[in-house]
C-alpha positions in Angstrom: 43.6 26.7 112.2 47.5 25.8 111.1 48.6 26.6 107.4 51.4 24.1 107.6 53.6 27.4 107.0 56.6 27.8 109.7 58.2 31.8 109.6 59.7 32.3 105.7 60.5 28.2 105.5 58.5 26.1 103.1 55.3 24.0 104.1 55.6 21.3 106.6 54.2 18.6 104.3 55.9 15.2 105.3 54.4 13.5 101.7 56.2 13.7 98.7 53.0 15.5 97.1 49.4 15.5 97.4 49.0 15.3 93.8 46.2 12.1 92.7 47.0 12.3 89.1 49.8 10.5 87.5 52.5 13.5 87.8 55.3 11.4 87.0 54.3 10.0 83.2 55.7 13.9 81.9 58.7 13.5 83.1 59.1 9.7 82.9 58.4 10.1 79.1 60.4 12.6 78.4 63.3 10.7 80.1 62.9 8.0 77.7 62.6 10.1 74.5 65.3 12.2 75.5 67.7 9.5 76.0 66.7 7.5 73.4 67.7 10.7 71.0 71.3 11.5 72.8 72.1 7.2 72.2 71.2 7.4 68.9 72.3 10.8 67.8 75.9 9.8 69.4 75.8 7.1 67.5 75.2 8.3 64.1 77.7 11.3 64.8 80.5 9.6 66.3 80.6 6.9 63.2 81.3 9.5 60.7 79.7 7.5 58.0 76.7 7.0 55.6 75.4 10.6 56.0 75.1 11.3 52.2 72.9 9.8 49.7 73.5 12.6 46.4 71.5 15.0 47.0 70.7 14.3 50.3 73.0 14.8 53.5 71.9 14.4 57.3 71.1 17.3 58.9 73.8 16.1 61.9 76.7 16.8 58.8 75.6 19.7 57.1 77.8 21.7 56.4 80.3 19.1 55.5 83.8 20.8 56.4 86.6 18.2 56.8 88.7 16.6 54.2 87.2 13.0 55.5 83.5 14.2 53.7 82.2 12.0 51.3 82.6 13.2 47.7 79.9 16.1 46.9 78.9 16.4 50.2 80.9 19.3 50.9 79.3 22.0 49.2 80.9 25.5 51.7 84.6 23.8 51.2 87.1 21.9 53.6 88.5 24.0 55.8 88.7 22.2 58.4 91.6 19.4 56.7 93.5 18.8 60.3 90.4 17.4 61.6 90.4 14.0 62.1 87.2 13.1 63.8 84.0 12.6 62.4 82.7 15.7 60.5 79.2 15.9 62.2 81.2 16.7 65.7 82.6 20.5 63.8 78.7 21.0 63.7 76.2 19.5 66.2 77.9 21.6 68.7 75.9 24.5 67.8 72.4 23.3 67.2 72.7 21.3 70.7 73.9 24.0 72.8 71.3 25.9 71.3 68.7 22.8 72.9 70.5 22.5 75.4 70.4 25.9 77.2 66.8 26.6 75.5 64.4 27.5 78.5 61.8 24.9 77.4 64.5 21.9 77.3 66.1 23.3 80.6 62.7 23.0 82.1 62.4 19.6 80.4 65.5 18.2 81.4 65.9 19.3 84.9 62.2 17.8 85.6 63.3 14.4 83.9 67.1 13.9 84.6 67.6 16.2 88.1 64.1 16.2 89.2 64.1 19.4 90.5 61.1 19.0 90.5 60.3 16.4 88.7 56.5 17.7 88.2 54.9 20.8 90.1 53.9 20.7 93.5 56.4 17.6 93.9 58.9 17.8 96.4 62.5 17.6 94.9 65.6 15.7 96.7 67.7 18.1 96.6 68.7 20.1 99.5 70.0 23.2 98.1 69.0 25.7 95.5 71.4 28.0 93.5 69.7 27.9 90.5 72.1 29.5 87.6 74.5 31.1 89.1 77.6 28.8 89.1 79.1 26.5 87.2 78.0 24.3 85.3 74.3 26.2 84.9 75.5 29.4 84.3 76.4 28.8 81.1 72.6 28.3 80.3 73.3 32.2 79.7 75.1 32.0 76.4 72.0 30.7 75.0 71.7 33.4 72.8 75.0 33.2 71.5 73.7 29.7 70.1 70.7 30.8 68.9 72.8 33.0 66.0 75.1 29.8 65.6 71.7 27.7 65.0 70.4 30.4 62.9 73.4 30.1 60.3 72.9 26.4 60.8 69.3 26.4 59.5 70.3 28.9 56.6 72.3 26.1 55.4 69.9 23.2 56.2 67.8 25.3 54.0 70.3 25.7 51.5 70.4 21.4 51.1 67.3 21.5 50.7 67.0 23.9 47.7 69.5 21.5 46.8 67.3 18.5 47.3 65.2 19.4 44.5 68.2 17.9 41.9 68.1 14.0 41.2 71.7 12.3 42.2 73.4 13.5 38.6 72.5 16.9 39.8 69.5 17.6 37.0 67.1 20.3 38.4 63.5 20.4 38.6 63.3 16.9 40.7 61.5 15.6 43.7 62.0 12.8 45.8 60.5 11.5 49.6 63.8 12.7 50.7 63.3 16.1 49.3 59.9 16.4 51.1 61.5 14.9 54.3 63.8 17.6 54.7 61.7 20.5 53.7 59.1 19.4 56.2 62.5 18.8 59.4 63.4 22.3 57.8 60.2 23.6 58.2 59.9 22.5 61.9 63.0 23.9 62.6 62.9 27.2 61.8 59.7 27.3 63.7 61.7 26.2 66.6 64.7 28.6 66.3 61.9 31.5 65.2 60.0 30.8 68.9 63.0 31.0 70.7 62.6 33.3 73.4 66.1 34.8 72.6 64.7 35.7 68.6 61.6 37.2 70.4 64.0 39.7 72.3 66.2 40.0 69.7 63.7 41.5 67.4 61.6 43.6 70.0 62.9 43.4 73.3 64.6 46.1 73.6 62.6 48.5 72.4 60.6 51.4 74.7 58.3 52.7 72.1 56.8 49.9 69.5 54.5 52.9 68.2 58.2 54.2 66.7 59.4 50.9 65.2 56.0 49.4 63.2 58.1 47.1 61.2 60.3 45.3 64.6 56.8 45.3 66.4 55.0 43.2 63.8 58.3 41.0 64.0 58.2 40.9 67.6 54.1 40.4 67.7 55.0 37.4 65.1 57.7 35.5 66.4 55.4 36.0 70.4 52.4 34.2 68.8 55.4 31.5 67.5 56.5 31.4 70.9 53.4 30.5 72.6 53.7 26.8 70.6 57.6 26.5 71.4 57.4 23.9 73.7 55.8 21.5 70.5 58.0 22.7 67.7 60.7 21.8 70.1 59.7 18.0 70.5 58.5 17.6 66.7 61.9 19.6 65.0 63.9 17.4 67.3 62.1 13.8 66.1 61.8 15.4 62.3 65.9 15.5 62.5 66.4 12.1 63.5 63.9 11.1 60.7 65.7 12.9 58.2 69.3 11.5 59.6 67.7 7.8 59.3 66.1 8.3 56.0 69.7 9.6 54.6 71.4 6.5 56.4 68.9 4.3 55.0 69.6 5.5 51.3 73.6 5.6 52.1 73.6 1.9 53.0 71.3 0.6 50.5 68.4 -0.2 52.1 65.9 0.9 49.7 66.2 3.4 46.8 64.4 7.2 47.1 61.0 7.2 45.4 60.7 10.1 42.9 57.6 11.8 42.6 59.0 13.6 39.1 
């Protein structure tokens, strides 16, 4: 009986797949969400306005480091005076390349954008395979490089938020929707940058003897049971920052005022 296998080549299967289920609503879906997040986030950081409502800021601006921020949204300083582009372009570089070369995205992406493949067990168009060895996919290797960048990014999202408990004339001891919006987006992002593959090595991957290093191996056994739900802190931390973005532009145009709960 023939196996459809030729010598070391692949199967000789002339359909596309044999696959009866719908394969292609993954990748369809997240081709859709995932462009509908790059238009709008390009929007909101190329206009370089209406990013803070005191004392909230997006998390696209945050920090703040241009002389062009808004007055009291730069709370780390201007150091960055010669810029002259919008202030959310000195920042979103980090926390995208960080989603960017992340291994769940990567997988996400290349099924939805370069379809290869776009599902398992689906034939890809593509030809040739080199995977990420040369340019541009062999950058997907400074991915951990990011991931400290995104961790200093989320100390200081974390930072706005402590900050977020102050109403607009900076009084302590307030709380407002927006404050509870950006603790939860704060929330869902460190659970995404604690998953991260990269954190899990950092903290334990190098080890040979976990029996020798009790405290890094309870880190490690942490931050692996994080990891096993990175794929879903990935999708909700990137649709809680677009909330939080839009519920600061919202506030910064006057659309409605914050509610205070006290």
């Amino acid at each position: 009986m023939s196996t459809g296998v030729t010598g070391k080549g692949r199967a000789t299967v002339d359909a596309k797949t044999l696959r009866q289920d719908r394969w292609w609503v993954a990748p369809l879906t997240t081709f859709i969400v995932f462009t509908a997040f790059v238009v709008y986030a390009s929007w909101r950081a190329l206009t370089g306005d209406d990013y803070y409502a005191a004392p909230y800021i997006s998390p696209f601006y945050s920090p703040c480091l241009s002389d062009s921020c808004v007055e009291g949204s730069s709370d780390f300083g201007q150091p960055f005076s010669w810029w002259g582009l919008s202030p959310a372009l000195l920042v979103l570089i980090f926390p995208l390349g960080f989603r960017m070369t992340c291994y769940y995205y990567r997988k996400a992406y290349y099924r939805a954008f370069w379809l290869s493949p776009p599902a398992c067990a689906v034939a890809e168009p593509h030809g040739t395979y080199t995977g990420e060895t040369r340019l541009p996919l062999i950058l997907q290797n400074i991915h951990r490089y990011f991931w400290y960048a995104a961790t200093l990014v989320s100390l200081v999202l974390t930072y706005d938020v402590v900050l977020a408990f102050r109403d607009e004339d900076e009084n302590w001891g307030h709380m407002g929707l927006g404050t509870l919006i950006l603790l939860v987006n704060i929330v869902l992002i460190w659970l995404y940058t604690l998953s991260c593959h990269s954190c899990r090595h950092a903290v334990g991957g190098r080890l040979r003897h976990f029996s020798k290093h009790p405290v890094r191996y309870k880190l490690w056994t942490w931050v692996s049971k994080l990891n096993a739900d990175h794929a879903l802190y990935a999708w909700l931390s990137l649709f809680s920052v677009a909330i939080a973005d839009l519920y600061v532009y919202l506030l910064a145009t006057g659309a409605f005022n914050d509610p205070r709960f006290f």
